[in-house]
C-alpha positions as CSV (number, residue, x, y, z in Angstrom):
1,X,-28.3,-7.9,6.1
2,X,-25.8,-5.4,4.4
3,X,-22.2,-5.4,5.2
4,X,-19.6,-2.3,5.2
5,X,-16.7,-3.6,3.4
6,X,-13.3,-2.1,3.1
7,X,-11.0,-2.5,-0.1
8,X,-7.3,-1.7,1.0
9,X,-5.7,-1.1,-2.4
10,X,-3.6,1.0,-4.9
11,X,-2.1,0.8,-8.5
12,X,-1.2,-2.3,-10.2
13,X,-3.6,-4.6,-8.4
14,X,-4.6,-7.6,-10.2
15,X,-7.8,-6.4,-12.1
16,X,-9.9,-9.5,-12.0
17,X,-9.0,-10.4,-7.9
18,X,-10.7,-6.9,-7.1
19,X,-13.3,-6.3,-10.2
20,X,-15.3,-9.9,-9.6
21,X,-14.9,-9.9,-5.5
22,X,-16.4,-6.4,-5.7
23,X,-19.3,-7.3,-7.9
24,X,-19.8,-10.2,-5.9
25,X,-20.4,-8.4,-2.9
26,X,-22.4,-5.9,-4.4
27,X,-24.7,-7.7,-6.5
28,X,-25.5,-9.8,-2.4
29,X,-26.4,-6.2,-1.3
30,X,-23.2,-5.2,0.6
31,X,-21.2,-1.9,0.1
32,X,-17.8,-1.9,-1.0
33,X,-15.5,1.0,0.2
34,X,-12.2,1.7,-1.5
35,X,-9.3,2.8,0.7
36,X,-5.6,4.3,-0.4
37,X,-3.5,7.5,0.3
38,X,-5.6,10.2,-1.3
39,X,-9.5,10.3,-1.8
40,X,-10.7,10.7,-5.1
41,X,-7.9,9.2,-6.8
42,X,-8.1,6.8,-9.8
43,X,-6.1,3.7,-9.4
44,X,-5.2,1.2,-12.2
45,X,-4.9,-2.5,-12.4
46,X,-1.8,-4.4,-13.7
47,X,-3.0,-6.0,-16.7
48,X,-4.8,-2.2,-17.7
49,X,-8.0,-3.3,-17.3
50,X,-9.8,-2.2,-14.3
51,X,-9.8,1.6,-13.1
52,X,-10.9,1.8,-9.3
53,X,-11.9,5.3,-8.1
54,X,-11.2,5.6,-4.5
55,X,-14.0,6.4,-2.0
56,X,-11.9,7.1,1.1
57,X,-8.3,7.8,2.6
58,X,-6.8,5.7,4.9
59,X,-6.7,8.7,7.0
60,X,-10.0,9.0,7.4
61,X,-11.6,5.7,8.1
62,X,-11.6,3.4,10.9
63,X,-12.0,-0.5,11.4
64,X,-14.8,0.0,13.5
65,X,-16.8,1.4,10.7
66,X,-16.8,-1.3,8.9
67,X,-17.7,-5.0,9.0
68,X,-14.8,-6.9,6.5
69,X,-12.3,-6.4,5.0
70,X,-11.0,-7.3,1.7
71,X,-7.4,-7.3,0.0
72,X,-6.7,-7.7,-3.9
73,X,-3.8,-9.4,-4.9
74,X,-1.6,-8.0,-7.4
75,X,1.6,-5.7,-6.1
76,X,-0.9,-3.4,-4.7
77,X,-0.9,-5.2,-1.2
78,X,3.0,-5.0,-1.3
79,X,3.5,-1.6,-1.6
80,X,0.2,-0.8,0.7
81,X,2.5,-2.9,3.7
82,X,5.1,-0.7,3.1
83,X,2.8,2.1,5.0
84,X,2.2,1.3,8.4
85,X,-1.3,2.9,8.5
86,X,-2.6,0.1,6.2
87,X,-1.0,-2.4,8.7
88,X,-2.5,-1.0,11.5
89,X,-6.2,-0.2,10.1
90,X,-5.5,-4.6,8.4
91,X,-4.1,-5.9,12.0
92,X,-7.5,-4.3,13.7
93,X,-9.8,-6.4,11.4
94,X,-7.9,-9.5,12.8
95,X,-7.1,-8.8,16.4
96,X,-11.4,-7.5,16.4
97,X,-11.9,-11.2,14.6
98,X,-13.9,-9.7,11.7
99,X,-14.1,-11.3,8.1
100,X,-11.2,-10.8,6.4
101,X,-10.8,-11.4,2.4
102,X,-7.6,-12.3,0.8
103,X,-6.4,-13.6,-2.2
104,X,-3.2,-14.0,-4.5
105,X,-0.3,-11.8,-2.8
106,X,-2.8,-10.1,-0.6
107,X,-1.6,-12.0,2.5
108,X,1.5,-9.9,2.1
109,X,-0.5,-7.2,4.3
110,X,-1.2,-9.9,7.1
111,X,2.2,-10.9,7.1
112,X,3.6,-7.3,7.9
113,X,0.8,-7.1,10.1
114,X,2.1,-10.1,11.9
115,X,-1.3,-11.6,11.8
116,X,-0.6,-15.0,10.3
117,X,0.7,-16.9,13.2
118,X,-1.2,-20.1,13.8
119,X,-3.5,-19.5,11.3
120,X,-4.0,-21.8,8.4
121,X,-4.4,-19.8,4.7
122,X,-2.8,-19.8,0.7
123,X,-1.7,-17.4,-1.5
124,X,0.2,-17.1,-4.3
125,X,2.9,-20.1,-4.7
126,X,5.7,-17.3,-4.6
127,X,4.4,-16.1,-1.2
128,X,4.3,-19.1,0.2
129,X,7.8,-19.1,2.3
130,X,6.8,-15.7,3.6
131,X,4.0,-16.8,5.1
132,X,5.5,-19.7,6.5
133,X,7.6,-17.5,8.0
134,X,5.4,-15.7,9.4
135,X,4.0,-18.7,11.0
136,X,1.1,-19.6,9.0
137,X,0.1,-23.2,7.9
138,X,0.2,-22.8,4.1
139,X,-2.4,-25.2,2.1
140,X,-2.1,-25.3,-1.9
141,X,-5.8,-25.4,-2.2
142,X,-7.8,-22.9,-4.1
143,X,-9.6,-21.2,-0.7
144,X,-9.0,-21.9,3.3
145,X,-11.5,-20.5,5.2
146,X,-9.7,-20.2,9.0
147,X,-11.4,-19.7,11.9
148,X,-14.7,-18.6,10.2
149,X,-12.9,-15.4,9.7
150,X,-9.7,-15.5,6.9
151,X,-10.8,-16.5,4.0
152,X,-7.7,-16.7,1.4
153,X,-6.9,-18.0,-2.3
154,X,-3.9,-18.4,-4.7
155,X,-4.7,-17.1,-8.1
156,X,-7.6,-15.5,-10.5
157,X,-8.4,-19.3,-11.1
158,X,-9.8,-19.2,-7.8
159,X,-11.7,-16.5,-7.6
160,X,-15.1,-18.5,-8.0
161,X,-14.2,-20.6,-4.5
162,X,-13.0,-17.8,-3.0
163,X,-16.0,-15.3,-3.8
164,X,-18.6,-18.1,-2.4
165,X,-16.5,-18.3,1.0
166,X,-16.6,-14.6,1.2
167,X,-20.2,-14.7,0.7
168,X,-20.8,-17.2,2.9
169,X,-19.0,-15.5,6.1
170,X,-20.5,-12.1,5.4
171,X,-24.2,-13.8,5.9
């Protein structure tokens, strides 16, 4: 069955951590919708690889419309926590349990949203005291899957583990 996905992300996300996730989840049949400030905006990816139209404004979407959730890594998901619409629409995808996808600095949204807390996840090595912080169990492995809902990974390196995860919560 096909998923509703929403992408939370904005300019200098890390191209690979959004361009293979993406094509992962389309090529299993599921529909990936981008999210930022303004609709119809082209965003770029650090390394100048990857242009992401966006689909939809954070305005105008809800968590209930959709049935995951997936975060990029990359300094997107820092400057996207500094706007407390993204925390709220990324805290409802926790608090409602659903599948949430995130890898590198990505977790930097759940931290804001202060949804880490007693949850076991990974992210990038320089994220790591944040999250502790933030209460979270941190594992140097290349995916957690917590709670058969947060799936999380460090690095591009990962992205094959933490694609299959993904996968395997949105069946």
């Amino acid at each position: 069955m096909s998923k509703k996905i929403a992408c939370v992300v904005t300019n200098m996300f890390e191209d690979s951590e959004y361009s293979e996730p993406a094509r992962a989840f389309e090529e299993a049949g599921h529909t990936v919708t981008t999210i930022e400030m303004e609709k119809g905006k082209t965003v770029q990816g650090k390394q100048g690889e990857v242009e992401v139209k966006i689909d939809e404004s954070i305005d105008s979407v809800k968590p209930e419309d959709f049935d995951a959730l997936f975060i990029p890594g990359g300094f997107s998901p820092d400057q996207l926590r500094a706007d407390e619409r993204f925390v709220t629409f990324v805290k409802a995808f926790m608090d409602d349990r659903k599948p949430v996808f995130a890898i590198c600095h990505g977790p930097q949204l759940l931290i804001t949203a202060k949804a880490l807390e007693g949850r076991h996840a990974t992210g990038y090595t320089s994220i790591k005291v944040d999250m502790e912080y933030a209460g979270a169990t941190y594992l140097d492995k290349e995916v957690v899957v917590c709670g058969n809902q947060l799936v999380t990974s460090r690095t591009p390196e990962d992205l094959p583990a933490f694609n299959r995860e993904a996968l395997n919560l949105l069946k």
